[in-house]
PDB file of N, CA, C and O in Angstrom, chain B, residues numbered from 101:
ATOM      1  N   UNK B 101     106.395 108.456  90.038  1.00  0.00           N
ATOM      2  CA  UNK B 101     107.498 109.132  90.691  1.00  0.00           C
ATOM      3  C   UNK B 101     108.809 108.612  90.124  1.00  0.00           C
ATOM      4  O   UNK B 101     108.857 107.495  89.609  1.00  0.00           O
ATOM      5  N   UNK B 102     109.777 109.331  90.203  1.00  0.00           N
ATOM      6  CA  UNK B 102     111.114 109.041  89.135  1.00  0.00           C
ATOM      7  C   UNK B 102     112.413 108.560  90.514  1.00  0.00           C
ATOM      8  O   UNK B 102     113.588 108.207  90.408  1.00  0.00           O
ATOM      9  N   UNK B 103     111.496 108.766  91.765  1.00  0.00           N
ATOM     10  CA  UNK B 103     112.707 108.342  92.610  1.00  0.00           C
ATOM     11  C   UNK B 103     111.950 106.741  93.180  1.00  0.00           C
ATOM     12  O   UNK B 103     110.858 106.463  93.675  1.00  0.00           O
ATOM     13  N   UNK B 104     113.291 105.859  92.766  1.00  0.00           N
ATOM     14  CA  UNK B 104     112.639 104.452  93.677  1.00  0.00           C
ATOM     15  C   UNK B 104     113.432 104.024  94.817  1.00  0.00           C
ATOM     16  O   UNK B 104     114.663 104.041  94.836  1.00  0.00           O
ATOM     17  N   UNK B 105     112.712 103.654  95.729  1.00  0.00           N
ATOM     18  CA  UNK B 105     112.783 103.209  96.674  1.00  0.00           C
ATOM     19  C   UNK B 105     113.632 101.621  97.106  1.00  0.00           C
ATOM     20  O   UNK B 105     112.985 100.800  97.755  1.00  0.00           O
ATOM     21  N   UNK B 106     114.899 101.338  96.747  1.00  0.00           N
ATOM     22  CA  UNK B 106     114.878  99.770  96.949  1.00  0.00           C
ATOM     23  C   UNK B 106     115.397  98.954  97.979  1.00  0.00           C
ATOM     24  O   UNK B 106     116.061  97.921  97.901  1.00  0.00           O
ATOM     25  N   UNK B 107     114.808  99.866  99.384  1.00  0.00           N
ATOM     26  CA  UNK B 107     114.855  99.174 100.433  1.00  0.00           C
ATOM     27  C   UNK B 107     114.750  97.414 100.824  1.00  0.00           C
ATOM     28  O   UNK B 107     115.476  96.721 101.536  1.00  0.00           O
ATOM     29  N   UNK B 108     113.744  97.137 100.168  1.00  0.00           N
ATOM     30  CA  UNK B 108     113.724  95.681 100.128  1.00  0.00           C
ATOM     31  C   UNK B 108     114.535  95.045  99.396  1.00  0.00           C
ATOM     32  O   UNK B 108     114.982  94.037  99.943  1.00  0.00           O
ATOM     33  N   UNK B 109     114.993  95.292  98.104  1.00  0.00           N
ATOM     34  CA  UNK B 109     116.468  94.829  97.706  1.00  0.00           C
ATOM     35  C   UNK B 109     117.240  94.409  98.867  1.00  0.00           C
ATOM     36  O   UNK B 109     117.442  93.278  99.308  1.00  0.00           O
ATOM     37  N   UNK B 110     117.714  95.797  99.357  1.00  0.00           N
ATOM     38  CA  UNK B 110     118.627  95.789 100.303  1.00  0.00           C
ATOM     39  C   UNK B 110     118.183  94.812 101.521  1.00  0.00           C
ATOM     40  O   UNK B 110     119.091  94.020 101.772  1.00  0.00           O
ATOM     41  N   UNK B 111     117.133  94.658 102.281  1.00  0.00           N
ATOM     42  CA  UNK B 111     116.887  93.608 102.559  1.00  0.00           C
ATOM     43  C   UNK B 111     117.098  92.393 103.080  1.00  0.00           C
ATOM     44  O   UNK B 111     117.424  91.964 104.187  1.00  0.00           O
ATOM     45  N   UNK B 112     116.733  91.745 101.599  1.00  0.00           N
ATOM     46  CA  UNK B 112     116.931  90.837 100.950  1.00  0.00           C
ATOM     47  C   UNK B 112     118.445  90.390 100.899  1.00  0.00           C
ATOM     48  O   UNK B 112     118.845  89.306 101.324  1.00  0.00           O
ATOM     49  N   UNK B 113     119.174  91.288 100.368  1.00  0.00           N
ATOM     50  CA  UNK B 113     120.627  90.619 100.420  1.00  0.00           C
ATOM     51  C   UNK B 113     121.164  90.473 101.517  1.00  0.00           C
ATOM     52  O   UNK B 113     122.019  89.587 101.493  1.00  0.00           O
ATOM     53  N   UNK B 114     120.950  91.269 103.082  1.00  0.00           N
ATOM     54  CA  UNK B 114     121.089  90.911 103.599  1.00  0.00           C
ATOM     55  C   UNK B 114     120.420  90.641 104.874  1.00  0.00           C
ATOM     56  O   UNK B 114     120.695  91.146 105.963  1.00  0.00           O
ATOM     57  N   UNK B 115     119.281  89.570 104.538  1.00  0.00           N
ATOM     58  CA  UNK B 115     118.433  88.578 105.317  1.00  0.00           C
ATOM     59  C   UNK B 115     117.943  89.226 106.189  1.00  0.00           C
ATOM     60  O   UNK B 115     117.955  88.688 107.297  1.00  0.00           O
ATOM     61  N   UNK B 116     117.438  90.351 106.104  1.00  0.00           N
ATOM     62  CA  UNK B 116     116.558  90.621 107.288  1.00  0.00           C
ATOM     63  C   UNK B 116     115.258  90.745 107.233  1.00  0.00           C
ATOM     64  O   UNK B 116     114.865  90.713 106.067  1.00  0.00           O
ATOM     65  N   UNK B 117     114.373  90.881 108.055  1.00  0.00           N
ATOM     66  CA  UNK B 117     113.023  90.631 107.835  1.00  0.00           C
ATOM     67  C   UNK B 117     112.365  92.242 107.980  1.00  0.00           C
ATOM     68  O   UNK B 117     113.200  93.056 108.373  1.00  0.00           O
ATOM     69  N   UNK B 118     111.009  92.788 107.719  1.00  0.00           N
ATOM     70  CA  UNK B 118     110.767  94.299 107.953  1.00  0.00           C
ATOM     71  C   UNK B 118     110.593  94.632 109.315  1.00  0.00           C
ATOM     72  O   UNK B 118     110.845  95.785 109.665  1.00  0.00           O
ATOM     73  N   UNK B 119     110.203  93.805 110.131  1.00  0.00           N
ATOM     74  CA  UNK B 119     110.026  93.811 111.769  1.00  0.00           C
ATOM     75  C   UNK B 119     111.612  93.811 112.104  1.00  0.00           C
ATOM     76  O   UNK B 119     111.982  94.985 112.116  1.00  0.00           O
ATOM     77  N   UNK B 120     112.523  93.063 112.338  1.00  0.00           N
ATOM     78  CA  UNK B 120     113.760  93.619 112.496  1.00  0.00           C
ATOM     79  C   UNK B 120     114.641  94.943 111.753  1.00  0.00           C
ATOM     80  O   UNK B 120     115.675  95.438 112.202  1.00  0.00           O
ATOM     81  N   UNK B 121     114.039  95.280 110.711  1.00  0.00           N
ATOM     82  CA  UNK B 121     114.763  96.829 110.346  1.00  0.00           C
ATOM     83  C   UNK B 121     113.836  97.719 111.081  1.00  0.00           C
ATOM     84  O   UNK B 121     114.303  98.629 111.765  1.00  0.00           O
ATOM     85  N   UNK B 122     112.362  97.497 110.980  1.00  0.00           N
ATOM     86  CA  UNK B 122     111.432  98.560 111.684  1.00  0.00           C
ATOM     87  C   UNK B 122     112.108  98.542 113.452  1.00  0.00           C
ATOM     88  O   UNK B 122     112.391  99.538 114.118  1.00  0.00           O
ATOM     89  N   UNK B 123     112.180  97.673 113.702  1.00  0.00           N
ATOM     90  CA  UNK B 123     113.139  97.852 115.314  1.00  0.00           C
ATOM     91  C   UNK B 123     114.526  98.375 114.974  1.00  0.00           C
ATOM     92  O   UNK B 123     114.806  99.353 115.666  1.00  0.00           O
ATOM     93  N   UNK B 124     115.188  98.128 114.379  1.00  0.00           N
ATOM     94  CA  UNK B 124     117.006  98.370 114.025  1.00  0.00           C
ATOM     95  C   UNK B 124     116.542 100.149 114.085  1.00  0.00           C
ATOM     96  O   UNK B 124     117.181 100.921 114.800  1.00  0.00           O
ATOM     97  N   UNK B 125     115.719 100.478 113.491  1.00  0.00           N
ATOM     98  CA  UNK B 125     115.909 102.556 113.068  1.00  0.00           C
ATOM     99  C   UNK B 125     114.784 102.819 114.015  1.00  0.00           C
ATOM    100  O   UNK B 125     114.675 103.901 114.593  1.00  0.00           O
ATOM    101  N   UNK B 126     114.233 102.165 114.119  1.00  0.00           N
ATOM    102  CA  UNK B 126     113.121 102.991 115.240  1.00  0.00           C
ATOM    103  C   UNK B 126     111.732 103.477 114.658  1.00  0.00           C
ATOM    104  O   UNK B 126     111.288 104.398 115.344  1.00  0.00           O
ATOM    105  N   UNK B 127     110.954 103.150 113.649  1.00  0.00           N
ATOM    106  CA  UNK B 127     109.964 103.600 112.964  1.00  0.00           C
ATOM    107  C   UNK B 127     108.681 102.164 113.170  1.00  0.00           C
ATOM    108  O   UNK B 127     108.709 101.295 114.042  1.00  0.00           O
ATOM    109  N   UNK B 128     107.948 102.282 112.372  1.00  0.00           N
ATOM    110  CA  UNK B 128     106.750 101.663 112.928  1.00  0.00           C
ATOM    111  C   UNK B 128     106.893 100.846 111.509  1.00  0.00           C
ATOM    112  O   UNK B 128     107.126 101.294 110.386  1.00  0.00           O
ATOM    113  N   UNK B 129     106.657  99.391 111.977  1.00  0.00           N
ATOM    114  CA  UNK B 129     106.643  98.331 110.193  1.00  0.00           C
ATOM    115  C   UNK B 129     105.395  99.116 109.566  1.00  0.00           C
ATOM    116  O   UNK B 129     105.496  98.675 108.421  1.00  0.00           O
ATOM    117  N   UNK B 130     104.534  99.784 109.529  1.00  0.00           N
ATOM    118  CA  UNK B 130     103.732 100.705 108.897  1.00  0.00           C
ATOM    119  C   UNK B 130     104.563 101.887 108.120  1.00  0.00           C
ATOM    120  O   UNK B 130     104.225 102.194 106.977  1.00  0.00           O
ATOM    121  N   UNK B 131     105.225 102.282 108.515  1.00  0.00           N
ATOM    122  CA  UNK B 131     106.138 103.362 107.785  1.00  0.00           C
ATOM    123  C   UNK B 131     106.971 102.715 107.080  1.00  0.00           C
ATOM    124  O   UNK B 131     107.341 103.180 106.002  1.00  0.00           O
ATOM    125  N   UNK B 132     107.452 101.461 107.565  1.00  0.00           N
ATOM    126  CA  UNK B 132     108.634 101.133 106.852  1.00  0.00           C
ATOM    127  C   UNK B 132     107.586 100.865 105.722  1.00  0.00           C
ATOM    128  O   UNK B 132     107.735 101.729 104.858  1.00  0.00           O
ATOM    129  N   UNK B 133     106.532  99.950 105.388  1.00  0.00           N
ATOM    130  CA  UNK B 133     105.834  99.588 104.391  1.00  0.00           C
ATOM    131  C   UNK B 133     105.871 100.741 103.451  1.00  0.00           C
ATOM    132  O   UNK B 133     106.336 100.702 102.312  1.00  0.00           O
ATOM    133  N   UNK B 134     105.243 101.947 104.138  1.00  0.00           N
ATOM    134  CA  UNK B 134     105.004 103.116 102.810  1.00  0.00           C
ATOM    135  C   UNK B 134     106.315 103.284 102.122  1.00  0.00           C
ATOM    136  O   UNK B 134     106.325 103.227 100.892  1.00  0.00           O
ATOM    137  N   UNK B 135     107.337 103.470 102.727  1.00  0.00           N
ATOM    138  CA  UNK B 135     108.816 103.333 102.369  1.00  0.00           C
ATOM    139  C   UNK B 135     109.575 102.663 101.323  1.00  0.00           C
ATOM    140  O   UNK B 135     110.269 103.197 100.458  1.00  0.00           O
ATOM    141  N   UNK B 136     109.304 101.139 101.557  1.00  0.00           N
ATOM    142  CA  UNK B 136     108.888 100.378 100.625  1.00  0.00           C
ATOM    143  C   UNK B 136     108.289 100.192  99.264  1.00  0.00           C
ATOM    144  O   UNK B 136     108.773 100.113  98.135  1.00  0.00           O
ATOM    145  N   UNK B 137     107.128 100.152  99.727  1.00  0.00           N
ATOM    146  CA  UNK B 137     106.249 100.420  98.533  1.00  0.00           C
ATOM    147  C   UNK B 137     106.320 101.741  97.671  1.00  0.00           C
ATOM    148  O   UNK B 137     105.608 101.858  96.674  1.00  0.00           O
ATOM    149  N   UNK B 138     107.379 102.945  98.158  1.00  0.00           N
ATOM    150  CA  UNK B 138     107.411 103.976  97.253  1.00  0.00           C
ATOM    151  C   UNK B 138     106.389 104.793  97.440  1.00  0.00           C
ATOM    152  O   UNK B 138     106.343 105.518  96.446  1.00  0.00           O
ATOM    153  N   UNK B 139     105.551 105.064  98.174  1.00  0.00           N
ATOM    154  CA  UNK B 139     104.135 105.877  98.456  1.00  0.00           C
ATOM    155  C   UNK B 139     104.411 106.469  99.187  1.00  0.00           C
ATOM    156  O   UNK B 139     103.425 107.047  99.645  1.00  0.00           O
ATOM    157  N   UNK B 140     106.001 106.934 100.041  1.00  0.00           N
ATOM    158  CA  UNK B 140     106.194 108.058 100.806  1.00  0.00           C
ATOM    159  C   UNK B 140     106.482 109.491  99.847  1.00  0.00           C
ATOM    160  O   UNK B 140     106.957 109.379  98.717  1.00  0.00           O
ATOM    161  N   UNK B 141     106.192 110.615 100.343  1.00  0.00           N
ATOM    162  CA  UNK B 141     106.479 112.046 100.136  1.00  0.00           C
ATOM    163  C   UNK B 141     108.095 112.069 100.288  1.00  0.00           C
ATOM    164  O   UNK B 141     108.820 112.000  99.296  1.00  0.00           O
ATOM    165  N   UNK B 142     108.425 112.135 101.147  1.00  0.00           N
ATOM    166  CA  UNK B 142     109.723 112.125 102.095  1.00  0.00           C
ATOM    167  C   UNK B 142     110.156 111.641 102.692  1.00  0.00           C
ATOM    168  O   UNK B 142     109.439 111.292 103.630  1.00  0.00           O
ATOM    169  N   UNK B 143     111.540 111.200 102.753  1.00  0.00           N
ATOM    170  CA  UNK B 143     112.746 110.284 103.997  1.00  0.00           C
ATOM    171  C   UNK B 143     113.486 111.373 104.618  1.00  0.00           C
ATOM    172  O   UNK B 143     114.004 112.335 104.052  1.00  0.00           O
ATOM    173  N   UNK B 144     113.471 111.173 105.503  1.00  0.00           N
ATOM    174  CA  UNK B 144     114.215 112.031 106.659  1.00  0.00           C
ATOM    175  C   UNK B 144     115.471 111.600 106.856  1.00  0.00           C
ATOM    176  O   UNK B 144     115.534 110.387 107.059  1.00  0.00           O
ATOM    177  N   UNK B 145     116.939 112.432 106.869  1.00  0.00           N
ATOM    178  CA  UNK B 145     118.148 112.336 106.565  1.00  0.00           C
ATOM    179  C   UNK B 145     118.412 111.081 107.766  1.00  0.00           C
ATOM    180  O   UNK B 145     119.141 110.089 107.742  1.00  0.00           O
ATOM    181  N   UNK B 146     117.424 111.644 108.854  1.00  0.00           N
ATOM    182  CA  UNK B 146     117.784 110.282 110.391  1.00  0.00           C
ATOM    183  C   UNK B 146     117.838 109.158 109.788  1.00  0.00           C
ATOM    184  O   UNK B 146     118.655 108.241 109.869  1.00  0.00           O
ATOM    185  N   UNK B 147     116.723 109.320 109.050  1.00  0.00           N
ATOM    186  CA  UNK B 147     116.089 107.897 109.111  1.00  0.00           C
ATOM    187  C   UNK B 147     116.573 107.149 108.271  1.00  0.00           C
ATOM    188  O   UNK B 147     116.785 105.964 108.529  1.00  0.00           O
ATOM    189  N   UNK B 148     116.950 107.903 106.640  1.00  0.00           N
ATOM    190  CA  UNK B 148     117.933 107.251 105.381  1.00  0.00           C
ATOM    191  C   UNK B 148     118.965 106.914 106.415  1.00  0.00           C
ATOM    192  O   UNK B 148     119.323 105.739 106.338  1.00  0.00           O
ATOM    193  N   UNK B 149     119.620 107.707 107.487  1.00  0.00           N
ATOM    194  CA  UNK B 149     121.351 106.972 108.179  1.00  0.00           C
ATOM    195  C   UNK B 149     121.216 105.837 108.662  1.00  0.00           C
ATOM    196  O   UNK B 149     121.897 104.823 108.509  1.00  0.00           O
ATOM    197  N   UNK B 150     119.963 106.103 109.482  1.00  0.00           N
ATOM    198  CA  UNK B 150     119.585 104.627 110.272  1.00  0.00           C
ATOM    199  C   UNK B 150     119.649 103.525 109.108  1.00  0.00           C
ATOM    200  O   UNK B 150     120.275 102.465 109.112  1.00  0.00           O
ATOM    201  N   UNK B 151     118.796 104.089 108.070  1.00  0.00           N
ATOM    202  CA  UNK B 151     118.633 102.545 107.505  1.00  0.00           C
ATOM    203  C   UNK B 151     119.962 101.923 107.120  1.00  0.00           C
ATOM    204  O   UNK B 151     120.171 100.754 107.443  1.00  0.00           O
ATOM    205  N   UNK B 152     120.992 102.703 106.371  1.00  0.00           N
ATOM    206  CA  UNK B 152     122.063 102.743 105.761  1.00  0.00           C
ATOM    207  C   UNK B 152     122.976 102.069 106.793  1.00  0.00           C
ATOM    208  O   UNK B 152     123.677 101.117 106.449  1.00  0.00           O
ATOM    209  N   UNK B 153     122.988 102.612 108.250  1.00  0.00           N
ATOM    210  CA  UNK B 153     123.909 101.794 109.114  1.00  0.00           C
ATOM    211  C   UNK B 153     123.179 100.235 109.510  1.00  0.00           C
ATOM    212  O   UNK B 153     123.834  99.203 109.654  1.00  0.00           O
ATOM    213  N   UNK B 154     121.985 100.317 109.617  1.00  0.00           N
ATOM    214  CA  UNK B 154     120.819  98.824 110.309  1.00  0.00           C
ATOM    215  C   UNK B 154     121.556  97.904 108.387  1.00  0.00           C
ATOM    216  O   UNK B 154     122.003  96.757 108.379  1.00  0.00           O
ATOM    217  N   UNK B 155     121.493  98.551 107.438  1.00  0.00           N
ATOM    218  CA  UNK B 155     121.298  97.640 106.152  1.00  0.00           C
ATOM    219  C   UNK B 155     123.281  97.567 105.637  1.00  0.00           C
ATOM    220  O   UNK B 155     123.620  96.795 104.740  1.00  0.00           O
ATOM    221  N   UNK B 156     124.162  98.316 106.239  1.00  0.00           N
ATOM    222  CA  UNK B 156     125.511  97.844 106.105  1.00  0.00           C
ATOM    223  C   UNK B 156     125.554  98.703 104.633  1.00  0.00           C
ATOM    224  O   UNK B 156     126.334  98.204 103.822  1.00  0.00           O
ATOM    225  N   UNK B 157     124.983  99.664 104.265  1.00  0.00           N
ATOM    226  CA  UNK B 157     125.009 100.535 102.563  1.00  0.00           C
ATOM    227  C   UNK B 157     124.847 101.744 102.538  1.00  0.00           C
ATOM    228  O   UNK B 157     124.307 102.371 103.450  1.00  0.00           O
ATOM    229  N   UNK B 158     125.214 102.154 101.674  1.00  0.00           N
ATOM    230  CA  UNK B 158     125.212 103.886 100.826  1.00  0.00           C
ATOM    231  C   UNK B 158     123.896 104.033 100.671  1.00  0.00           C
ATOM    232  O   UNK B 158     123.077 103.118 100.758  1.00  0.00           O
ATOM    233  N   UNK B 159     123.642 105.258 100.425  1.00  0.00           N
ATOM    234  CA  UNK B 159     122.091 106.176 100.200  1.00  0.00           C
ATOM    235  C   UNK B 159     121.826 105.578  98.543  1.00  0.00           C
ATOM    236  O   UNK B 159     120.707 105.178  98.223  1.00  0.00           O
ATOM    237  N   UNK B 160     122.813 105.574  97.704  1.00  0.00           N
ATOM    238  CA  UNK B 160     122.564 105.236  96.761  1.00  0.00           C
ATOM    239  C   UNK B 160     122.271 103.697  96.219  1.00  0.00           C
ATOM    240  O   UNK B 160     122.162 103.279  95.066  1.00  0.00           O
ATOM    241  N   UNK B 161     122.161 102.828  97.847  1.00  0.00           N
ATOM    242  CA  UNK B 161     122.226 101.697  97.266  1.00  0.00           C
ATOM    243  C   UNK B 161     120.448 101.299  97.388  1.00  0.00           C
ATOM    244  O   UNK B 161     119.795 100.365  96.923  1.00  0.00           O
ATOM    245  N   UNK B 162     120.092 102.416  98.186  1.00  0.00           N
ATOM    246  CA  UNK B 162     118.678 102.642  98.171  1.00  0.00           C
ATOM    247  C   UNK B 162     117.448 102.956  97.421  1.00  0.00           C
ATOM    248  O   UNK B 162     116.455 102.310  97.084  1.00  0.00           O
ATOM    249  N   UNK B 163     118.021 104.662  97.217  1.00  0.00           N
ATOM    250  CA  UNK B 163     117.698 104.972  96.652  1.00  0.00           C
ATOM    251  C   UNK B 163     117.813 105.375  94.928  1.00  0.00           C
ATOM    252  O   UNK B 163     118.916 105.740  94.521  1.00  0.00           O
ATOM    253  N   UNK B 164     116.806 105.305  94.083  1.00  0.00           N
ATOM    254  CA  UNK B 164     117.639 104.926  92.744  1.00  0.00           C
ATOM    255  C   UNK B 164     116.237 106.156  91.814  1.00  0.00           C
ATOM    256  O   UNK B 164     115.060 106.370  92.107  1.00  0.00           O
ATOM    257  N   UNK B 165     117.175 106.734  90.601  1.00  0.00           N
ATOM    258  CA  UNK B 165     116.273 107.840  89.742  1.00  0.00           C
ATOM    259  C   UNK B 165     116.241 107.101  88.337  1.00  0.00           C
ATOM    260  O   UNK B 165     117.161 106.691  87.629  1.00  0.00           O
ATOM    261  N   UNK B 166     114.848 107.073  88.177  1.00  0.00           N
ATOM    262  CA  UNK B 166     114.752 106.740  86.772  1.00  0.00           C
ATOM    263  C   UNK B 166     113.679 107.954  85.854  1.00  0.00           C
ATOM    264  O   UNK B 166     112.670 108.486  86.317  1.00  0.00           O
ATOM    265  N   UNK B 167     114.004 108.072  85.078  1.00  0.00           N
ATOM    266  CA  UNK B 167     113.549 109.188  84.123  1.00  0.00           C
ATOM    267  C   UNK B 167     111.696 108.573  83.712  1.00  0.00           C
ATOM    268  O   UNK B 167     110.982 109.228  82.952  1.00  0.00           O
TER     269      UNK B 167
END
């Protein structure tokens, strides 16, 4: 897939763990995992805002296209 996922980047820089973002947006640390790992179909516009406001960043600091 040419779209990546770099939720855990984001993360990472700022110290949070996947059980506190999976509570911060409201999804199950099971979803957040597929999310993660890039093995989702689709992000839902809710759910990219949530993360974006829970992670303090842009859509693009997320999500990233490589050829």
């Amino acid at each position: 897939m040419s779209i990546i996922v770099n939720v855990d980047v984001m993360m990472a820089k700022r110290k949070m763990s996947s059980g506190e973002l999976a509570d911060k947006i409201g999804i199950t640390q099971a979803n957040l995992s597929i999310l993660k790992t890039g093995k989702a179909k689709a992000i839902r516009f809710s759910t990219l805002d949530a993360i974006c406001k829970a992670l303090d960043c842009q859509p693009g600091d997320i999500l990233e296209f490589r050829d």
